[in-house]
C-alpha positions in Angstrom: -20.0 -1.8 -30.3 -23.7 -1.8 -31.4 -26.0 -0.7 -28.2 -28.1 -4.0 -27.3 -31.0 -4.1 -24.1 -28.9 -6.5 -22.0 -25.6 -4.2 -22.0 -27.6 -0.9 -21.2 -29.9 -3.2 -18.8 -27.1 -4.5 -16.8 -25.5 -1.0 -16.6 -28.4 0.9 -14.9 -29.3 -2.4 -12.6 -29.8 -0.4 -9.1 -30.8 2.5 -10.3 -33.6 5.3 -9.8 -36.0 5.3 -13.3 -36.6 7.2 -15.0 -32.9 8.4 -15.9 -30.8 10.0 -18.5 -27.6 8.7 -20.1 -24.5 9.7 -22.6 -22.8 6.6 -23.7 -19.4 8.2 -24.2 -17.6 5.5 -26.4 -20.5 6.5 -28.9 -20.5 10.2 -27.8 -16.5 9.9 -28.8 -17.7 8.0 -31.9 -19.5 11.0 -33.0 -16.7 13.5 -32.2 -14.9 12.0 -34.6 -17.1 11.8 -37.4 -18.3 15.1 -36.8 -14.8 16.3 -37.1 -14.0 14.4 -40.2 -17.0 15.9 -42.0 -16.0 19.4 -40.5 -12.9 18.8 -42.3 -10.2 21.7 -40.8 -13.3 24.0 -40.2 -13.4 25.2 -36.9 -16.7 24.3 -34.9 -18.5 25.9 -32.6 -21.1 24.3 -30.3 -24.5 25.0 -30.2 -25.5 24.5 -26.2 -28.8 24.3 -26.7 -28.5 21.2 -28.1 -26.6 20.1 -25.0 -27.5 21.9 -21.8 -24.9 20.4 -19.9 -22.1 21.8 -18.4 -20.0 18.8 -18.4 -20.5 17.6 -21.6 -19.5 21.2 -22.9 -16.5 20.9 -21.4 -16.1 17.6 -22.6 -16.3 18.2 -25.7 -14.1 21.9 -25.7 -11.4 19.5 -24.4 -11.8 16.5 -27.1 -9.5 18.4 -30.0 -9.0 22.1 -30.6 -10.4 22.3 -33.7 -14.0 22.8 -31.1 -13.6 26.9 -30.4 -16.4 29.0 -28.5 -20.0 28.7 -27.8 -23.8 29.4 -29.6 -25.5 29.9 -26.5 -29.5 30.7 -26.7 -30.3 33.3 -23.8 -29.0 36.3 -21.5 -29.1 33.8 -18.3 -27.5 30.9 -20.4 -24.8 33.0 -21.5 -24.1 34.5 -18.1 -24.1 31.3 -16.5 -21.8 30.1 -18.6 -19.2 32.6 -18.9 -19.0 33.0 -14.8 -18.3 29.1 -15.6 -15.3 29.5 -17.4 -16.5 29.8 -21.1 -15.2 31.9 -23.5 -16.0 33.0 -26.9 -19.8 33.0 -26.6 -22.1 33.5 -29.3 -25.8 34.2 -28.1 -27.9 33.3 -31.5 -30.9 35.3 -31.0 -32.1 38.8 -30.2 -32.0 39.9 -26.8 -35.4 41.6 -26.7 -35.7 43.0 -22.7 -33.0 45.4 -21.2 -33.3 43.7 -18.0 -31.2 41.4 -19.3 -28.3 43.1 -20.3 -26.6 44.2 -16.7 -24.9 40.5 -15.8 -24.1 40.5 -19.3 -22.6 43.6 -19.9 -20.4 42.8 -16.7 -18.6 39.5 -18.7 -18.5 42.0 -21.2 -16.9 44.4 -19.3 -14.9 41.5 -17.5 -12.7 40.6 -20.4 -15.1 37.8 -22.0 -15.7 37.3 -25.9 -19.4 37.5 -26.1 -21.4 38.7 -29.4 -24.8 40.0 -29.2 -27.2 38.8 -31.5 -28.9 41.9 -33.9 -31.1 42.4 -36.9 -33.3 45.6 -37.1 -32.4 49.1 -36.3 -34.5 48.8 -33.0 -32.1 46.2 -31.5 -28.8 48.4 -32.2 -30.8 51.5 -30.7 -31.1 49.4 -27.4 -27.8 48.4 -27.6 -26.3 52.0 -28.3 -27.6 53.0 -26.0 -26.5 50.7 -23.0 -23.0 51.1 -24.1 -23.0 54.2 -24.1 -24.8 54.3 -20.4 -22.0 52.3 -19.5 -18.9 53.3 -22.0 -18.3 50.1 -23.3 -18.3 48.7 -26.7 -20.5 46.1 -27.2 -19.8 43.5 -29.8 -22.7 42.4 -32.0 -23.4 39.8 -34.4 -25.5 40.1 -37.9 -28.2 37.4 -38.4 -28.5 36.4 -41.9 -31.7 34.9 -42.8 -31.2 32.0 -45.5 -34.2 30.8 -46.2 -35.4 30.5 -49.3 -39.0 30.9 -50.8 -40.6 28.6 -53.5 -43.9 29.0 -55.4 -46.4 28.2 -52.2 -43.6 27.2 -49.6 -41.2 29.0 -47.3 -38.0 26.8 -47.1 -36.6 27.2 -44.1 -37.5 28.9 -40.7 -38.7 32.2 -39.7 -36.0 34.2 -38.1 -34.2 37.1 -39.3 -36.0 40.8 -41.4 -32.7 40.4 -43.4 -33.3 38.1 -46.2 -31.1 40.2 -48.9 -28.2 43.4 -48.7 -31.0 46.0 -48.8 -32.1 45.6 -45.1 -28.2 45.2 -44.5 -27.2 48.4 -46.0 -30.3 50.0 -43.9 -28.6 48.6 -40.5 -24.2 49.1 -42.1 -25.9 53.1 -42.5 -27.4 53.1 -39.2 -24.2 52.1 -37.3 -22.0 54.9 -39.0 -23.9 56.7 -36.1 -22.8 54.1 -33.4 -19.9 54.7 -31.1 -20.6 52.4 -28.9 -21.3 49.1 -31.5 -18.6 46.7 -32.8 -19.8 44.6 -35.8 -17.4 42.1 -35.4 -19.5 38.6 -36.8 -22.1 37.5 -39.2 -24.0 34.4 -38.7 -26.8 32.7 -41.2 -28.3 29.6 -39.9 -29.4 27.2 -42.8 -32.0 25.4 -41.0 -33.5 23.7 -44.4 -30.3 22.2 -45.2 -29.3 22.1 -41.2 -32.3 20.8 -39.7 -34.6 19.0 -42.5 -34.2 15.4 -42.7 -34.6 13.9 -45.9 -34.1 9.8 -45.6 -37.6 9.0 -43.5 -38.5 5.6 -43.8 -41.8 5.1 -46.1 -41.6 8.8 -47.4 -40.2 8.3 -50.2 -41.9 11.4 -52.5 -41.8 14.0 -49.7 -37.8 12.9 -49.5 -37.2 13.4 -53.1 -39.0 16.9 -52.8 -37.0 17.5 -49.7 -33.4 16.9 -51.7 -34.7 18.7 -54.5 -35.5 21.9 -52.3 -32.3 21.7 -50.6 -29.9 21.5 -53.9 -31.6 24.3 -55.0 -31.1 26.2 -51.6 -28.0 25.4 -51.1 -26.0 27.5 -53.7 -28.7 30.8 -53.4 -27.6 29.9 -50.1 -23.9 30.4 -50.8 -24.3 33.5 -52.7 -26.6 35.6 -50.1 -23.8 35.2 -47.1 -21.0 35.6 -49.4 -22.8 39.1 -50.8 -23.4 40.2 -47.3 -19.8 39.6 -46.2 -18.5 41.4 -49.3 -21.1 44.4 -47.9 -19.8 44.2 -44.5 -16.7 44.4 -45.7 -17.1 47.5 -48.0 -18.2 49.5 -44.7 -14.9 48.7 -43.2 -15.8 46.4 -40.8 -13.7 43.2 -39.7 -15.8 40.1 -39.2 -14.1 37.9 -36.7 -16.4 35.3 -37.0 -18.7 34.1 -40.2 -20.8 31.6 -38.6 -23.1 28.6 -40.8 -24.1 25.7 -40.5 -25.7 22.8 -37.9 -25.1 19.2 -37.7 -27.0 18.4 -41.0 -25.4 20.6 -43.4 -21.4 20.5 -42.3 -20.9 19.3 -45.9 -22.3 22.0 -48.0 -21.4 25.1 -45.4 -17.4 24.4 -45.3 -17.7 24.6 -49.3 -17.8 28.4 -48.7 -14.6 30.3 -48.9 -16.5 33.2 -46.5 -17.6 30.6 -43.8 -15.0 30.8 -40.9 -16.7 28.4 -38.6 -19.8 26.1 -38.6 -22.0 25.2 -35.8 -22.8 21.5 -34.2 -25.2 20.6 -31.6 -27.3 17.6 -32.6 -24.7 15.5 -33.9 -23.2 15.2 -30.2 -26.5 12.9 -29.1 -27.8 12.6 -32.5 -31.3 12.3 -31.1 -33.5 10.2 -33.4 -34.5 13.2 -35.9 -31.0 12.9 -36.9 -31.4 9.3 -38.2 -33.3 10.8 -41.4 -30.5 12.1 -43.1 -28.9 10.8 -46.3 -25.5 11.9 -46.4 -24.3 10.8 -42.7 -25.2 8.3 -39.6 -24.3 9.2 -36.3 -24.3 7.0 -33.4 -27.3 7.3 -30.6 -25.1 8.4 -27.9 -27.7 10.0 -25.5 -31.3 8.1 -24.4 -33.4 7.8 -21.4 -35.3 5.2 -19.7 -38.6 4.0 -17.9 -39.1 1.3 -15.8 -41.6 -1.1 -16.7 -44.6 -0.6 -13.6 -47.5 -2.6 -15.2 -48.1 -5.5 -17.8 -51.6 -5.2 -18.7 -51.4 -8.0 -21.0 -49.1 -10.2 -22.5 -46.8 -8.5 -25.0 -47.9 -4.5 -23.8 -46.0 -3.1 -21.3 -46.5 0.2 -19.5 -43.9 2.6 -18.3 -43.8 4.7 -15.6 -43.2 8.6 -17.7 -42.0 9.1 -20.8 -44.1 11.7 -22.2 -41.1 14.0 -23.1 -42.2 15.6 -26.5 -39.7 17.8 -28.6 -41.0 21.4 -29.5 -42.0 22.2 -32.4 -45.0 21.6 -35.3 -47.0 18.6 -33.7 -46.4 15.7 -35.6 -45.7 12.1 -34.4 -41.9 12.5 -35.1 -41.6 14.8 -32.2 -42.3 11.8 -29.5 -39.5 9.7 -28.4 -38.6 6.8 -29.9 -39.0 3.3 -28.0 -34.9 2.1 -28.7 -34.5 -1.0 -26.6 -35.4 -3.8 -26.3 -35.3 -3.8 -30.2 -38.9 -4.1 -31.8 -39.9 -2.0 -29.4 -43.0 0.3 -30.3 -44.9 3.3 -28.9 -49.1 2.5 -28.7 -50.1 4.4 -31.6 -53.8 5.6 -29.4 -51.6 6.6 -26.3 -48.3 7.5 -27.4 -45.6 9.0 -25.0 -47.4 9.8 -21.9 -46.8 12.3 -19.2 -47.1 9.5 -16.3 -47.5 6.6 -18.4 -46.6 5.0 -21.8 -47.3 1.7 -23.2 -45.4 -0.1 -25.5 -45.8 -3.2 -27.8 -43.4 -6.0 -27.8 -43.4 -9.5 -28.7 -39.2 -10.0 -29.1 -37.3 -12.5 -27.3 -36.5 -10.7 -24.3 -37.9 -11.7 -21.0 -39.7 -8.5 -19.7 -40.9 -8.3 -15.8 -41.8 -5.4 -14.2 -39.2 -3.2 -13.0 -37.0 -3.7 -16.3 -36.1 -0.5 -18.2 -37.2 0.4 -21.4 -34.7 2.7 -23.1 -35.7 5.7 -25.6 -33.9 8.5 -27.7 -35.7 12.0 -27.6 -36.4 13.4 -31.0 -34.7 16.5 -30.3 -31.0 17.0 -28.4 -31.1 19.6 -25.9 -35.0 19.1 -24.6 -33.7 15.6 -23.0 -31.4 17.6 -20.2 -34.7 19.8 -19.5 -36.5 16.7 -18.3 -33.9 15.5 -15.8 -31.5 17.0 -13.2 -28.7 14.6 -14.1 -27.1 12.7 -16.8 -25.4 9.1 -16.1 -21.9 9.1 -17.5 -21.5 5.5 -19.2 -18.5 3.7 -20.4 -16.8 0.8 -21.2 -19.8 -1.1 -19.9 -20.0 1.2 -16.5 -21.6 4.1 -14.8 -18.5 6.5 -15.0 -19.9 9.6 -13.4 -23.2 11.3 -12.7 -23.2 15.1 -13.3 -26.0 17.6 -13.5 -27.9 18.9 -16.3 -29.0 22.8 -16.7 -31.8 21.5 -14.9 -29.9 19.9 -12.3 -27.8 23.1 -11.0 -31.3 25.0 -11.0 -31.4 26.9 -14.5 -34.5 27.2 -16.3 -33.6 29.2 -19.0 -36.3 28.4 -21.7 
């Protein structure tokens, strides 16, 4: 089923605007695709890119081959384990100890949860928590994989360890540790992960883009595999080798070392994900504004939408008008905070009061802007369930 204005409008007749939605026949649609490119490789989900507690659990319970959690604070991670979760990966740095007591208590509690580290000052915290407390504290290496051209930095900036030498520093440093468990590495491609590289009208920046990233991808391959090898050598036991995010599933599983890749986009593939090449996902997750002015004929103005994704400012960041197709944002105004125009001159009769239905340009940011998520199905509202938001979690 391809998404048209008059099944979505008829859904939602009755209801509050602006709202959020999941279309689960697409979200299942995804699911599977995701898992076919995943191949046997177990994944593991990023929440940020969700920030739902249902959905989580949704998706946990769609097929085994979905194992544990990348969660992205303290709080989150807390919140989620003291609701069921299990296996929790929190993918950056804690960097305030007034974070770690509800944590440590999961910890202490039974739960699988690895804490993010890479610098010497971040296991000196740590050591010496666990040893306040007498508990060994698992902990997590992160590998920085970016990769550096003449007059470009490939990638994001994340992690001090971009080779073995600041590796070896931190192995040394934990001979030391009594308290610390190295027990998982995890390097986050985000150039091959998180880079589109199949925009409309860009056709020289995407050829630079695919260039960049088939150079990255096997310098790539050979800094985790090195680091593992390292880790190894010290006589440590990784449990987890973590890679990966819904954009580069294909090249990640290729690595023998890799014992799990990450997904979090792919779930709503918000429209970011559209720009990609080697795989189309379906838009499972949107929102809409109600149409509250028509200030003349063919622009129409909604009632919110200004829900911009983080990141540098550029116009990809705003929402995308979805449906009625041929919809278009005002390129003076763009997404408002209480008001957005949009063009249209399509064959649908538009009155005031109609929706008009957007994708958010990046996953997780949707569930910060409203306290629930509609459930559809089948042609139905199925369920209604809160967001982060809506059980009163501001996290980020």
């Amino acid at each position: 089923m391809n998404p048209n204005y008059s099944y979505y409008n008829n859904i939602f007749k009755g209801q509050k605007f602006p709202l959020a939605y999941l279309d689960i026949d697409l979200l299942d649609q995804n699911i599977e695709m995701l898992l076919k490119r995943s191949k046997s490789s177990k994944i593991r989900i990023a929440s940020k890119s969700v920030r739902c507690v249902e959905v989580l659990s949704y998706i946990l319970k769609s097929d085994p081959q979905f194992q544990g959690l990348m969660t992205f604070t303290a709080d989150e991670t807390v919140f989620l384990s003291q609701k069921g979760f299990d296996d929790l990966l929190i993918a950056y740095p804690i960097a305030n100890p007034e974070n770690y007591p509800e944590l440590f208590n999961e910890i202490e509690n039974g739960k699988s949860i690895y804490l993010m580290i890479d610098c010497i000052d971040h296991l000196q915290q740590l050591e010496k928590i666990g040893q306040e407390r007498n508990l060994n504290v698992p902990i997590c290496v992160d590998l920085d994989l970016s990769v550096d051209f003449p007059f470009l930095h490939f990638g994001v900036w994340r992690s001090p360890i971009t080779n073995n030498a600041p590796l070896k520093e931190i192995l040394e440093y934990l001979k030391n540790c009594k308290h610390l468990s190295l027990e998982a590495l995890m390097g986050y491609e985000a150039q091959i992960a998180g880079v589109g590289d199949n925009f409309q009208g860009a056709t020289l920046k995407n050829k630079a883009v695919e260039m960049m990233k088939n150079k990255s991808i096997s310098k790539i391959a050979d800094r985790r595999s090195k680091a593992v090898d390292l880790i190894k050598e010290y006589g440590h036991v990784l449990k987890v080798v973590n890679g990966g995010g819904t954009g580069s599933i294909e090249s990640t599983i290729k690595e023998s070392k890799v014992s799990e890749v990450t997904v979090g986009s792919g779930f709503y593939n918000s429209h970011l994900f559209d720009n990609y090449k080697k795989f189309k996902l379906r838009p499972a997750a949107g929102f809409a504004a109600s149409i509250c002015r028509i200030p003349k004929p063919g622009i129409y103005t909604c009632h919110g939408g200004g829900y911009i994704a983080s990141g540098a400012i550029e116009a990809v960041k705003a929402p995308m008008p979805f449906l009625p197709k041929g919809v278009t944002l005002d390129k003076l105004e763009g997404a408002g905070e209480v008001q957005t125009p949009i063009h249209y001159q399509g064959t649908e009769k538009l009155k005031i009061g109609d929706p008009i239905f957007f994708r958010h340009s990046k996953a997780g940011e949707l569930c910060e802007r409203f306290n629930e998520m509609h459930f559809i199905k089948d042609g139905k509202i199925i369920n209604t369930v809160p967001t982060y938001r809506g059980e009163g979690k501001c996290f980020l």
